[in-house]
C-alpha positions as CSV (number, residue, x, y, z in Angstrom):
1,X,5.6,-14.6,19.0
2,X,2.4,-14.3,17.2
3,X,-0.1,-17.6,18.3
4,X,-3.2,-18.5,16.2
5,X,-4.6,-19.6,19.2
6,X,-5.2,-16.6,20.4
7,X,-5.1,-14.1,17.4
8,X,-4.3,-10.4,17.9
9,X,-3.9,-7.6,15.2
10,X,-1.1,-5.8,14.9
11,X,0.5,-3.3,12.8
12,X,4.0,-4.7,11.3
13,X,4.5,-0.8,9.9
14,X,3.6,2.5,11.2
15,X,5.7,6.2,10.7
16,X,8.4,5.3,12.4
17,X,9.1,1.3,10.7
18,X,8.4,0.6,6.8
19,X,9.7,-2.0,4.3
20,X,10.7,-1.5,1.0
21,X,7.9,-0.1,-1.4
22,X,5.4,0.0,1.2
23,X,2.6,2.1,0.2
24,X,2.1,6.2,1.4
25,X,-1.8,5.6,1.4
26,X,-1.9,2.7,2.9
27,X,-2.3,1.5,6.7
28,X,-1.3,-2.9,7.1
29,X,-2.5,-4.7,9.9
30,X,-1.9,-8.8,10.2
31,X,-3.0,-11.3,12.6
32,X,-1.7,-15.1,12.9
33,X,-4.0,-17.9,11.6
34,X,-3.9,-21.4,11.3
35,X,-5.7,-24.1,9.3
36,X,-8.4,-25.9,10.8
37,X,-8.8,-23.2,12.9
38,X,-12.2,-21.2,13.1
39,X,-11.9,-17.2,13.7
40,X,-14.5,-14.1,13.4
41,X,-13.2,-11.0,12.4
42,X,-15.6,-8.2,13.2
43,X,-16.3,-4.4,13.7
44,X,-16.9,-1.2,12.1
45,X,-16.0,-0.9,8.3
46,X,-14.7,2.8,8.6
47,X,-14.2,4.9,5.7
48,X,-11.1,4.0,3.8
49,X,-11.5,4.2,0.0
50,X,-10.5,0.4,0.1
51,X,-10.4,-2.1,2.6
52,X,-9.0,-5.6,1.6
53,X,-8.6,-8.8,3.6
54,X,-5.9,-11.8,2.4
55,X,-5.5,-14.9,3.4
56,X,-1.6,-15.9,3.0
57,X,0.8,-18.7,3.2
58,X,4.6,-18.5,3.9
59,X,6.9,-15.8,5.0
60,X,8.5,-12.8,3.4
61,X,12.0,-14.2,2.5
62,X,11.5,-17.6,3.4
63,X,11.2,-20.5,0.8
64,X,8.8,-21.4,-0.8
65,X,8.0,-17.6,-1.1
66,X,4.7,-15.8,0.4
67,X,1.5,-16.1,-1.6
68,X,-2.2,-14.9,-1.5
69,X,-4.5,-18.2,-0.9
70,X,-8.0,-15.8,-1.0
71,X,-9.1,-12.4,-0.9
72,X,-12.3,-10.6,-0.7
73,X,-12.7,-6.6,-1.0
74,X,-14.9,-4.0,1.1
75,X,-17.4,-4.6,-1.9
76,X,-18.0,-8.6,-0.7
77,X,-18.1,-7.6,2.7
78,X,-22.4,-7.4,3.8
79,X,-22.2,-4.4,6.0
80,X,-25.1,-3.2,8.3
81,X,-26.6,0.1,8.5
82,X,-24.4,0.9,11.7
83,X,-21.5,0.1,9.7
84,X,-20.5,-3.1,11.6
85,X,-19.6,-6.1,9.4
86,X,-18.5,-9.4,10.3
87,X,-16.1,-12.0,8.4
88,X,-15.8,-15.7,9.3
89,X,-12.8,-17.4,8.5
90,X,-12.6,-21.1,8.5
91,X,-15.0,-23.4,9.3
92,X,-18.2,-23.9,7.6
93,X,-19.0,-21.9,4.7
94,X,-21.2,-19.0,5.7
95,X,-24.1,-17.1,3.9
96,X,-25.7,-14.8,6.9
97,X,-21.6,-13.4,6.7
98,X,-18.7,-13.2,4.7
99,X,-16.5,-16.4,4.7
100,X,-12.9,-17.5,3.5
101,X,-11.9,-21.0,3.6
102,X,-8.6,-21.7,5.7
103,X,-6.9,-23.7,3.0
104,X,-3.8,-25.7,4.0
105,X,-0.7,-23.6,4.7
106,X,-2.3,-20.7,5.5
107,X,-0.6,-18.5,8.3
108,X,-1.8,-15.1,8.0
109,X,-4.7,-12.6,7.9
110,X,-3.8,-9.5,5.8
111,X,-5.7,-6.7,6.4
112,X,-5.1,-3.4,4.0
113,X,-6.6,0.0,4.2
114,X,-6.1,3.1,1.6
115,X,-6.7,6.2,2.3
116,X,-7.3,9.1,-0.6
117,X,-8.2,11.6,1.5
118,X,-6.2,12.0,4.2
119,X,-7.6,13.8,6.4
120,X,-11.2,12.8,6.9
121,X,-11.5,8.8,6.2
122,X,-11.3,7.0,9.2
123,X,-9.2,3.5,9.9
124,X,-11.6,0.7,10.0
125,X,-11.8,-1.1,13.7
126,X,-11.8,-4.5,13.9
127,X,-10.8,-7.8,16.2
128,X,-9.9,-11.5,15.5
129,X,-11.7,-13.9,17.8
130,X,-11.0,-17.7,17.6
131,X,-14.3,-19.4,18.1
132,X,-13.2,-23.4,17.7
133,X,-11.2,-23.5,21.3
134,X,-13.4,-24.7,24.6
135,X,-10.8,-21.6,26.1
136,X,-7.4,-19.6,26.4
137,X,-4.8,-22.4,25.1
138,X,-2.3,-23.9,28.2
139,X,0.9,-22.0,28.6
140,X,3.9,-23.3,27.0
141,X,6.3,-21.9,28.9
142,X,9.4,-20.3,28.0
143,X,9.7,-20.2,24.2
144,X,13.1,-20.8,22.5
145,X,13.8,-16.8,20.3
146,X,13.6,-17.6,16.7
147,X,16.5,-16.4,14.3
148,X,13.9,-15.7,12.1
149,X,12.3,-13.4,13.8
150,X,15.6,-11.1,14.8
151,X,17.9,-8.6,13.6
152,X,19.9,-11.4,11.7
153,X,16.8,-13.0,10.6
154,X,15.7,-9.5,9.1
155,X,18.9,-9.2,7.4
156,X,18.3,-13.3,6.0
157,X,14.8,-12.3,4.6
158,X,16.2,-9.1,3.0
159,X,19.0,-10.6,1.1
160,X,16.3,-13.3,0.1
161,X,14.0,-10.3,-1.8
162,X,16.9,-8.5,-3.3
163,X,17.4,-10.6,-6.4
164,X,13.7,-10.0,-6.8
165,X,13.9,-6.1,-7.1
166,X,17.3,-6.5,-9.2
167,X,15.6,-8.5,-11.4
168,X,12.4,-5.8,-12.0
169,X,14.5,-3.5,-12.6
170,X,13.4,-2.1,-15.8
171,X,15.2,0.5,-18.5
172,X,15.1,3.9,-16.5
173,X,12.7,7.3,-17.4
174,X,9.6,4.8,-18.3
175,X,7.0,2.1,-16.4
176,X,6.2,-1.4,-17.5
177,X,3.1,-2.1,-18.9
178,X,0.4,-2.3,-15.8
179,X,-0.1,-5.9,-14.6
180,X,-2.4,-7.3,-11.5
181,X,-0.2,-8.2,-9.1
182,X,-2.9,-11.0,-7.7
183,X,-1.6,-13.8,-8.0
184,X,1.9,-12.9,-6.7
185,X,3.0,-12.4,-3.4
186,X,0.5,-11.7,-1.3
187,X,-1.2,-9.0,-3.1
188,X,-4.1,-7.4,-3.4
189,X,-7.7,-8.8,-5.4
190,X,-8.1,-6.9,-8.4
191,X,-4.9,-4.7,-7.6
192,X,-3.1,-3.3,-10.7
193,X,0.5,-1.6,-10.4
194,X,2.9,-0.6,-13.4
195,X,6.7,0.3,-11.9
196,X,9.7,2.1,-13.4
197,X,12.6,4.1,-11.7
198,X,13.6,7.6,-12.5
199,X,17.4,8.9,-13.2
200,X,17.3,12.9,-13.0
201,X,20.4,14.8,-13.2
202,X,20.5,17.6,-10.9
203,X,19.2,19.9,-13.6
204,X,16.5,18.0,-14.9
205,X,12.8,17.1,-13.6
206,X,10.2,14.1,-14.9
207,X,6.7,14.7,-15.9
208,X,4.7,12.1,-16.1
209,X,1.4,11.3,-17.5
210,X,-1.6,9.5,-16.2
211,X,-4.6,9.2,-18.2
212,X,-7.9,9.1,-16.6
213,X,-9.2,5.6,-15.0
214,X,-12.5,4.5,-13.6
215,X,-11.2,2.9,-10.4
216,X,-11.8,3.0,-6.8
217,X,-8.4,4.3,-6.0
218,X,-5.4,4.8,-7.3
219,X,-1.8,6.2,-6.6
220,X,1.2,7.0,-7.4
221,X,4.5,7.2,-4.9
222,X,8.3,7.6,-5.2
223,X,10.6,4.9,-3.5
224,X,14.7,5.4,-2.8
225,X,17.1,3.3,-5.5
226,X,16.9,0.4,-3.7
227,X,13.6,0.5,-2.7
228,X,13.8,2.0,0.6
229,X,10.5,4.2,1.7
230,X,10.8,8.0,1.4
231,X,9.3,10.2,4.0
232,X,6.0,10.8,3.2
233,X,4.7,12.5,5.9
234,X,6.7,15.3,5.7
235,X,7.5,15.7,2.0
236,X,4.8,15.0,-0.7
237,X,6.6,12.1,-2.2
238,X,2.9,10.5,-3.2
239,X,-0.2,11.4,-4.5
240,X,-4.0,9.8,-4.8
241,X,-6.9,10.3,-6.8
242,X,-7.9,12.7,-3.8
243,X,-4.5,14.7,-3.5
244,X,-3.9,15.4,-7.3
245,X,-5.6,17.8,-9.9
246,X,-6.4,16.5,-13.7
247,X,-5.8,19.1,-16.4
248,X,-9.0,20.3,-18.6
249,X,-8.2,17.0,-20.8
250,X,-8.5,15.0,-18.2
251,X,-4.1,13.6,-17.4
252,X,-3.1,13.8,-14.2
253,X,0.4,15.2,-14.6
254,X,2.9,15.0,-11.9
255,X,6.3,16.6,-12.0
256,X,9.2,14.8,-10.3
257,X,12.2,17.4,-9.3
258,X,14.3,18.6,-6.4
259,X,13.1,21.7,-5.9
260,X,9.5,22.8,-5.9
261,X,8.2,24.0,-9.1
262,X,5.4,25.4,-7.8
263,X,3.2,22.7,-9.8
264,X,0.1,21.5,-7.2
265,X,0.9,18.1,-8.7
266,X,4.9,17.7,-7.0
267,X,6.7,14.8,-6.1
268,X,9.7,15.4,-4.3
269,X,12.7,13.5,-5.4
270,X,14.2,14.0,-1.6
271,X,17.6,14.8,-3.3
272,X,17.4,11.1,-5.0
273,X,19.1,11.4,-8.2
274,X,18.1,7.7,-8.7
275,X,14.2,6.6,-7.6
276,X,11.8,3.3,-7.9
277,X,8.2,4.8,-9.2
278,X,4.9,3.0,-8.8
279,X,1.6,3.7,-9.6
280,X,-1.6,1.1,-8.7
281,X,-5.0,1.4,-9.1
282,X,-7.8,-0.4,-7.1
283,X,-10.4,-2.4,-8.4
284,X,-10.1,-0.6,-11.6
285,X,-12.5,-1.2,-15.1
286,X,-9.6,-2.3,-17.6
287,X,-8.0,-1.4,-19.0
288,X,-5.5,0.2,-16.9
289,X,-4.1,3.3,-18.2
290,X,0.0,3.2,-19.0
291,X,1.6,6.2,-18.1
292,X,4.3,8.1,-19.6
293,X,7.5,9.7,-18.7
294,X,9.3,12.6,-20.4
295,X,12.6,14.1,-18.9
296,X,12.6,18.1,-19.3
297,X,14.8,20.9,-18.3
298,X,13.9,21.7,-14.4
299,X,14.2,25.0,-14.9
300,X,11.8,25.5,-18.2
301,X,9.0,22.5,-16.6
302,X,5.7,25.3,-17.8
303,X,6.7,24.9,-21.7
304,X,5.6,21.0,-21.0
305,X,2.5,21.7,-19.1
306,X,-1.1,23.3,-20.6
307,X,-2.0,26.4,-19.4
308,X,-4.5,24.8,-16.5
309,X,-1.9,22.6,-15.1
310,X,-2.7,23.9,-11.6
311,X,-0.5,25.8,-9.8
312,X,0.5,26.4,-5.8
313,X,2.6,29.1,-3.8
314,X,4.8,28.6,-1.3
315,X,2.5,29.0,1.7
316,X,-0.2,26.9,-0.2
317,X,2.7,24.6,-0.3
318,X,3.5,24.4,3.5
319,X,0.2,24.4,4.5
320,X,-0.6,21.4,2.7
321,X,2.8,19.6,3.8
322,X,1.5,20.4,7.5
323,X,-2.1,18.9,6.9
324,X,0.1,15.5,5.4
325,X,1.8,15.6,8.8
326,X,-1.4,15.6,11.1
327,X,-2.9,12.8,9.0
328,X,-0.6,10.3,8.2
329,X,0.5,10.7,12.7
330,X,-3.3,10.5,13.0
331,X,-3.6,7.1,10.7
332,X,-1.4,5.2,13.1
333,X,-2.9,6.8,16.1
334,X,0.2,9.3,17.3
């Protein structure tokens, strides 16, 4: 069971465990806190397009729901010419370092990174140190298993966010308007994200629009009907500022089908006829840009796309897909 007194990072997803929506680009690491408590969280900033840090209270599920009690970004953290930074948590307000207050009902240190490009930007390194305790806390013995924290309690905290998705559920074949998601949940500080699902019969494909944005990242990724993650490591099913190609006008345009089209700019629907569809930008200059959807014959997609839209072959294709591979097994260290 995770102790504040003795904080250690750890990574509740990786390849082979996800949650619903969780994020292609992104890497999530967490670490138990407590109020009152004093912590330093330092090490070597890395070179993740963004790195965020959140403070949260509550649990996923549980009632009342989780929430974001303070954030800060990469661009708060003062970081030294070796690239080593160092973030106090707690305690008394710092100026030499970053600082966020431990407010009451605080539990958890969030710790996000997104990568753009995939294979070159390395994780950030960091610990947790508690710096209030004279030592290592007294044993406790043999603690009692939480229900919470089992395969029944996973089941309880699932049922407990289903309503939620049910109830974003918007009309299908468009997005909602963009929105921050700060301060729901426990998102990110200055995080934008418009959602919408997709419903393709087997002969038709989506393409969707995304006008330019001045941003520090942004994405855009395809989740099952119900919110289940796709495999993204071995089927493009997500793309970044980095991945994807803007025509000559300056849209991104991103083609959504079964089969490859042979547009560089593919997400694959994984045989989904039905999918969840997000995109987010980070720390963007608003306003945020509303994309578009537009269902099309799969098998005519080039009368909807200008001339430039660029273009891939097969082996192109399967290179790339091998690259996504190595990087995503080297993100999580496999």
């Amino acid at each position: 069971m995770p102790d504040p007194r003795e904080p250690e990072t750890g990574q509740p997803h990786d390849l082979h465990r996800d949650w619903p929506t969780d994020d292609p680009d992104a890497r999530y690491d967490w670490a138990a806190v407590e109020p009152g408590g004093e912590y330093l969280v330092s090490g070597h900033r890395g070179s993740a397009r963004y790195l965020g840090f959140s403070l949260t209270a509550g649990r996923a599920g549980a009632h009342p729901p989780i929430r974001a009690v303070a954030n800060l970004t990469h661009r708060d953290l003062p970081i030294g010419p070796d690239g080593t930074f160092r973030l106090h948590l707690g305690g008394r307000p710092r100026t030499e370092d970053a600082w966020l207050p431990l407010e009451p009902g605080t539990s958890a240190l969030r710790i996000r990174q997104f990568f753009s490009d995939w294979e070159t930007e390395q994780p950030a390194r960091f610990r947790v140190e508690r710096l209030d305790l004279p030592g290592p806390p007294e044993p406790v013995g043999i603690e009692p298993v939480r229900p919470d924290l089992g395969v029944t309690g996973s089941f309880d905290r699932s049922a407990a966010l289903l309503p939620g998705y049910v109830a974003n559920r918007s009309a299908p074949n468009m997005f909602a308007e963009p929105a921050r998601t700060v301060p729901r949940a426990d998102g990110l500080l200055d995080d934008v994200a418009a959602a919408g699902r997709l419903v393709l019969d087997a002969d038709q494909a989506a393409v969707i629009e995304l006008p330019g944005a001045e941003c520090e990242y942004w994405g855009i990724r395809l989740d099952g009907h119900w919110y289940g993650s796709l495999d993204h490591a071995h089927r493009q099913t997500s793309l970044n500022g980095h991945q994807a190609i803007a025509d000559l006008d300056g849209v991104v345009r991103v083609v959504v089908s079964a089969t490859d089209p042979g547009v560089l700019n593919w997400l694959d629907s994984a045989g989904h006829r039905e999918l969840a569809i997000a995109a987010r930008w980070q720390l963007v200059r608003p306003p945020a840009p509303a994309p578009t959807v537009r269902i099309v014959p799969a098998d005519r997609i080039g009368r909807y796309l200008p001339p430039d839209t660029p273009r891939i072959t097969p082996a192109e294709r399967r290179t790339r897909l091998h690259h996504r591979a190595v990087a995503v097994r080297r993100r999580f260290g496999r």
